[in-house]
C-alpha positions as CSV (number, residue, x, y, z in Angstrom):
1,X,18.9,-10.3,7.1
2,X,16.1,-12.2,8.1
3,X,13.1,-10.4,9.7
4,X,10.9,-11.5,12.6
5,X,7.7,-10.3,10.6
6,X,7.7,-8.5,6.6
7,X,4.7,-6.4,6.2
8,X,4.1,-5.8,2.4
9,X,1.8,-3.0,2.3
10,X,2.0,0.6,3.5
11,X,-1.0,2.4,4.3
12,X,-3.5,2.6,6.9
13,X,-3.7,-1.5,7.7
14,X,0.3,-2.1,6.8
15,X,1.6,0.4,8.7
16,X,-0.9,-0.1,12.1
17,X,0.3,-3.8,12.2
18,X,4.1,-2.4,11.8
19,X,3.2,-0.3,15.0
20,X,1.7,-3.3,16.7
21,X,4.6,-5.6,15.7
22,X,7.4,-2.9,16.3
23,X,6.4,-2.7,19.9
24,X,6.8,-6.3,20.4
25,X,10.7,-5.6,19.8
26,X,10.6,-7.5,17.2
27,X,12.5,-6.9,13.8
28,X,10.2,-5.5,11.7
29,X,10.2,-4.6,7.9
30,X,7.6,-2.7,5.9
31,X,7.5,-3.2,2.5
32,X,5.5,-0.2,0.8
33,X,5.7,0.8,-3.2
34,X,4.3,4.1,-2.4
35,X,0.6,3.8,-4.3
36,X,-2.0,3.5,-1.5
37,X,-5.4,3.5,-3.0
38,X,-6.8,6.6,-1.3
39,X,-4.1,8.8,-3.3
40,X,-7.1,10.6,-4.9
41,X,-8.7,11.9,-1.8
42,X,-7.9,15.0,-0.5
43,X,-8.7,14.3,3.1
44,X,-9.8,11.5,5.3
45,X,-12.9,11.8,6.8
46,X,-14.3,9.9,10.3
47,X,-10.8,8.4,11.1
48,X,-11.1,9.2,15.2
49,X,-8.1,11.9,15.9
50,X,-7.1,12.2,11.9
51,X,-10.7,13.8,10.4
52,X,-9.6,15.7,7.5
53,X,-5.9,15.4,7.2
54,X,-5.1,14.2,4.0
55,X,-3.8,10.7,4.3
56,X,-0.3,11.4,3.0
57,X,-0.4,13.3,5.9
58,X,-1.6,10.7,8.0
59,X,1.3,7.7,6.0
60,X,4.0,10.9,7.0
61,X,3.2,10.8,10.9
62,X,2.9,7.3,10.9
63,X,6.1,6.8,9.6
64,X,8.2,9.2,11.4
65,X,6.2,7.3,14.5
66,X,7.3,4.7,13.4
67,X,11.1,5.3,12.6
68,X,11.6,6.3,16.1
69,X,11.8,2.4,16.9
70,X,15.4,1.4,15.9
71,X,14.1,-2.5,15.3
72,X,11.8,-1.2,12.4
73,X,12.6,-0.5,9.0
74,X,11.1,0.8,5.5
75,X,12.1,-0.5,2.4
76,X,10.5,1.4,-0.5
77,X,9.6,-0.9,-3.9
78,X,7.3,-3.4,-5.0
79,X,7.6,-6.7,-4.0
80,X,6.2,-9.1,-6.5
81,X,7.2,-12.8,-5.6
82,X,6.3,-14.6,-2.3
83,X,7.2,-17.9,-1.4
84,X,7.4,-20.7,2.0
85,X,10.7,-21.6,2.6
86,X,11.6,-23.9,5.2
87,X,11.1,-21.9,8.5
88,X,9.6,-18.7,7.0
89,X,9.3,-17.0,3.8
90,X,11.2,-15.2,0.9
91,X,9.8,-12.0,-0.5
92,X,11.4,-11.1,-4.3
93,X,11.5,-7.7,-4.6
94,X,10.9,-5.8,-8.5
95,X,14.5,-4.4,-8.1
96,X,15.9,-8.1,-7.7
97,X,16.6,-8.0,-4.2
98,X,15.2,-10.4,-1.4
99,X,13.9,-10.7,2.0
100,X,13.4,-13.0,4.6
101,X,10.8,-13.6,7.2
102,X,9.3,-15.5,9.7
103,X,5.9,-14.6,9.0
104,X,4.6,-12.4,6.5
105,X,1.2,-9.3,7.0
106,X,-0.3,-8.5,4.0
107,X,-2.0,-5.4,3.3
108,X,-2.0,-5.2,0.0
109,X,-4.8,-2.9,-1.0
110,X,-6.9,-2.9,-3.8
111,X,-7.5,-1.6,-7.5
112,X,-10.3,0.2,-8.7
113,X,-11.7,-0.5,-12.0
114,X,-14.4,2.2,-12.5
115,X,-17.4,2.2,-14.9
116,X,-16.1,4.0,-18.1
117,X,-18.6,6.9,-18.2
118,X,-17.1,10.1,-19.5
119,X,-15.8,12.3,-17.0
120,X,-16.2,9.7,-13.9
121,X,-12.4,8.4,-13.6
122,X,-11.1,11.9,-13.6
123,X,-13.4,12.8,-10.7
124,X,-12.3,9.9,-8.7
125,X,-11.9,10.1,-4.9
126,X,-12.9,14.5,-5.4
127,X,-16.6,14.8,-6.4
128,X,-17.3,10.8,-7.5
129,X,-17.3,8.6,-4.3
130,X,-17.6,5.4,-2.8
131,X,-18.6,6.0,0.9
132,X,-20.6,8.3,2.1
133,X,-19.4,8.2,5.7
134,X,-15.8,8.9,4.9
135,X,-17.1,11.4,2.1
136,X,-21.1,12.3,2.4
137,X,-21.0,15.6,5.0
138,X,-19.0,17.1,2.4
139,X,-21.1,17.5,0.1
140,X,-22.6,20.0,1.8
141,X,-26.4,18.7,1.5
142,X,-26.6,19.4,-1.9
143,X,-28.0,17.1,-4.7
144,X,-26.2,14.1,-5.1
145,X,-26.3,10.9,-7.2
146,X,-25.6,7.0,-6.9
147,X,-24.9,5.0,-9.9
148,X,-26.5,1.3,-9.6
149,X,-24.6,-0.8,-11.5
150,X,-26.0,-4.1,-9.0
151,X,-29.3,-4.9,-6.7
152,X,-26.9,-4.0,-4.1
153,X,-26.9,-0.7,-5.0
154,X,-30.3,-0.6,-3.2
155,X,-28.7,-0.3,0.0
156,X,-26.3,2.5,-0.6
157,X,-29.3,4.6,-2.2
158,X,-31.4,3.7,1.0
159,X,-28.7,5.8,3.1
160,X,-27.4,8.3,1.1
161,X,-30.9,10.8,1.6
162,X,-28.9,11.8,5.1
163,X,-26.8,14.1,2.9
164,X,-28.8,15.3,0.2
165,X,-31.5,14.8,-2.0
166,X,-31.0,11.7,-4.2
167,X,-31.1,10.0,-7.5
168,X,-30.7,6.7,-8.9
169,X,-29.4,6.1,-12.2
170,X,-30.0,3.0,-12.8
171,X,-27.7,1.1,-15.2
172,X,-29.2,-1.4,-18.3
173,X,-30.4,-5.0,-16.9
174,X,-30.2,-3.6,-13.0
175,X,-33.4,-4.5,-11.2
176,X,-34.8,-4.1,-7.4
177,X,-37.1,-6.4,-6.3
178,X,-40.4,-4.8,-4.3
179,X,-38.9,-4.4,-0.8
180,X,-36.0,-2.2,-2.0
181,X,-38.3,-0.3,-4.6
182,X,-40.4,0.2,-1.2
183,X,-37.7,1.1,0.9
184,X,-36.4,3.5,-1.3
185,X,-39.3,5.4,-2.2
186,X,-40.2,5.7,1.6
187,X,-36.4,7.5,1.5
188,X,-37.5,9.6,-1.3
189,X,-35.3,8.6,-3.7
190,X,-35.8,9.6,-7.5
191,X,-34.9,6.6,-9.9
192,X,-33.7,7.7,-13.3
193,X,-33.7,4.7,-15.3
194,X,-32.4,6.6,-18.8
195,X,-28.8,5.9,-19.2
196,X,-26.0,8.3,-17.5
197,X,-23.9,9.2,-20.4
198,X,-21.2,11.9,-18.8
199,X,-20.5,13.8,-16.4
200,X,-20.3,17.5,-16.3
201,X,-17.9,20.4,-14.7
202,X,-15.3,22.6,-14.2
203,X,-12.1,20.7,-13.4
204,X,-13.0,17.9,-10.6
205,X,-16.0,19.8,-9.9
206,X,-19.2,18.4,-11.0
207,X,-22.1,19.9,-11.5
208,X,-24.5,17.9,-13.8
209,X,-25.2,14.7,-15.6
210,X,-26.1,14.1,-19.0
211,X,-28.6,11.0,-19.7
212,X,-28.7,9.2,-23.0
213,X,-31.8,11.3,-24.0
214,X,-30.0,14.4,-23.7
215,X,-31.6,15.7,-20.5
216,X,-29.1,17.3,-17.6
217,X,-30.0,16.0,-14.0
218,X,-27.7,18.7,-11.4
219,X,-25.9,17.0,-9.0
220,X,-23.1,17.9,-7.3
221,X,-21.5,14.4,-6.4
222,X,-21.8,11.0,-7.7
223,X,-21.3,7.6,-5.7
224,X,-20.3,4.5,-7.6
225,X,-19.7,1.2,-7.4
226,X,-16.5,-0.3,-8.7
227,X,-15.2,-3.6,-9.0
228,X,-12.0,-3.9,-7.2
229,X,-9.1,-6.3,-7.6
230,X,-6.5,-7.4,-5.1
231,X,-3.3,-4.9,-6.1
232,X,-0.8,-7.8,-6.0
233,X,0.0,-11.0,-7.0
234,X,1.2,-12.4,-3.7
235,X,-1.5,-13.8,-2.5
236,X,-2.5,-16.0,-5.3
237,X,1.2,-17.1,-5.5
238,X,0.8,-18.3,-1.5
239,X,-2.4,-20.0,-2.6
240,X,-4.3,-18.0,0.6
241,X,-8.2,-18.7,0.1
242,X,-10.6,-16.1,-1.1
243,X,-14.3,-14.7,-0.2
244,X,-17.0,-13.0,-2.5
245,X,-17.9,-9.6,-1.9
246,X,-20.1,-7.2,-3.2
247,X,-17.5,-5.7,-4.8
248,X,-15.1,-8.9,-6.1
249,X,-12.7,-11.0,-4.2
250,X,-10.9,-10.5,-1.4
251,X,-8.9,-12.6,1.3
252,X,-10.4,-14.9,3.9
253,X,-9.2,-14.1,7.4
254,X,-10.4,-14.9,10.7
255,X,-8.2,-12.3,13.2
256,X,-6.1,-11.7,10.8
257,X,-5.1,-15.0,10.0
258,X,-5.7,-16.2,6.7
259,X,-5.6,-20.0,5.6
260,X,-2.0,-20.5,5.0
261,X,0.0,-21.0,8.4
262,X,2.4,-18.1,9.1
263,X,0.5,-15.6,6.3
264,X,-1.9,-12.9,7.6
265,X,-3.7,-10.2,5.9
266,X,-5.7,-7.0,6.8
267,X,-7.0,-3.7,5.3
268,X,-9.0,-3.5,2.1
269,X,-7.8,-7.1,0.1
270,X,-9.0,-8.8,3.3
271,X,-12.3,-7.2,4.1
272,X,-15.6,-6.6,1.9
273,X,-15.7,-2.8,3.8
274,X,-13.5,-0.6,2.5
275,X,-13.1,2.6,5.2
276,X,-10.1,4.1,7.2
277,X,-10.8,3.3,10.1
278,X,-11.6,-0.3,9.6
279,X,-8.5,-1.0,7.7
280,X,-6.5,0.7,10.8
281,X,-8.2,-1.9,12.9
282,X,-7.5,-4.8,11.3
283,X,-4.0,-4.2,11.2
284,X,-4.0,-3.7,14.8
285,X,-5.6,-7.6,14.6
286,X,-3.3,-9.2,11.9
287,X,0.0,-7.5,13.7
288,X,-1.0,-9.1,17.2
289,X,-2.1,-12.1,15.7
290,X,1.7,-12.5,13.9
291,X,3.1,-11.5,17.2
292,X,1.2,-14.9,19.1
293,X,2.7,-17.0,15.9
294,X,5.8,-15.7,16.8
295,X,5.9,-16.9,20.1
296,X,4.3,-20.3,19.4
297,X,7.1,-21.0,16.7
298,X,9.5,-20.5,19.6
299,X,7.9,-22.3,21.8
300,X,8.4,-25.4,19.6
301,X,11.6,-24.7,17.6
């Protein structure tokens, strides 16, 4: 069968552009391989309506939502090949099996790759963080760390005194220039240029660092930068173009429409901010965007 719209990706941004696309009475196909990246959170935090259901949760309602529209349909698996064929696109699935469409929403998500300090990976998404509006209130107001592994690690630590007092630990060759050194002392930020060598606590609890020197700094969560990765090959193999971001590349869009006709994208691959409720909206973009391709291709079929 031949879809009006596959969307390969499904978490937040996948499965809001399925409910935008879905009520267009269209026939609509969600592709999802079941490994969204906020797996490791226990909750979602500052998603209007959804604060602090855990997002399986929130991927279970959305789903049964969704199934209650007989023109929509989940297939579970990875797809792994993408290609233009004439008057849409194939999608090759990891099982061998193959799908058409007319035009194709990708929300592929992204992969972390964490700085490999003792302790940190295993604390992932619990007590280690990477937004402290989805994560900061929390913590409770305790002490709290940011690992700066880049200059732009400046404007993280310049926030992050809102929920507790904070330290820097500032990683070998990282340097701020004298308007964030000003900025951040104003915020009363300790910088702790020794070298974080682990983390320390019960479980995913963390309680303490240990520095290179052997002193313990108590903390009682730790935000990080990591360098992410689109989590699929697709949109390389449809040659979309890319952007820098602060934290490695993700896919140019403008509305949801990326630069290859008939291809859009949303969520966290297409967007330097990474946050629920962001990722929800830009599905909501890229789904109404596919729908108005839609109608133009039958306008002049």
């Amino acid at each position: 069968m031949k879809y009006d719209a596959v969307i390969v990706g499904g978490s937040f941004a996948g499965l809001s552009a399925a409910m935008q696309l879905a009520r267009t009475r269209r026939h609509v196909l969600l592709i999802d391989a079941g490994y969204p990246r906020n797996r490791f959170a226990e909750a979602s935090h500052g998603f209007l309506g959804q604060d602090g259901v855990a997002p399986s949760e929130i991927r279970r309602r959305a789903l049964e939502q969704l199934t209650n529209y007989p023109n929509f349909q989940l297939l579970e698996g990875e797809a792994t090949d993408a290609e233009r064929r004439p008057g849409g696109f194939t999608v090759g699935m990891a099982d061998g099996r193959f799908v058409e469409a007319q035009v194709l929403v990708l929300a592929l998500g992204v992969a972390d790759t964490l700085p490999p300090i003792p302790g940190l990976a295993e604390r992932w998404g619990r007590t280690v963080l990477h937004c402290p509006y989805c994560h900061g209130y929390e913590i409770g107001g305790g002490p709290i760390g940011i690992l700066a592994s880049s200059p732009l690690a400046a404007h993280q630590g310049s926030i992050l005194p809102d929920w507790g007092r904070t330290t820097m630990f500032v990683e070998p060759g990282v340097t701020f220039d004298e308007e964030q050194l000003a900025v951040l002392a104003a915020r009363r930020v300790m910088i702790e240029t020794e070298r974080l060598v682990e983390l320390i606590g019960e479980g995913d609890r963390l309680e303490a660092v240990r520095l290179a020197d052997g002193r313990f700094v108590e903390i009682h969560a730790l935000f990080a930068q990591s360098r992410v990765s689109i989590a699929s090959p697709l949109a390389s193999q449809l040659g979309l173009e890319m952007e820098e971001g602060p934290q490695g590349m993700h896919i140019k869009v403008q509305m949801g429409c990326t630069s290859k006709q008939g291809v859009f994208a949303a969520g966290d691959a297409a967007s330097p901010m990474h946050n629920a409720t962001l990722a929800s909206a830009s599905g909501v973009m890229a789904g109404i965007s596919a729908h108005r391709a839609l109608i133009e291709a039958s306008l002049w079929s």
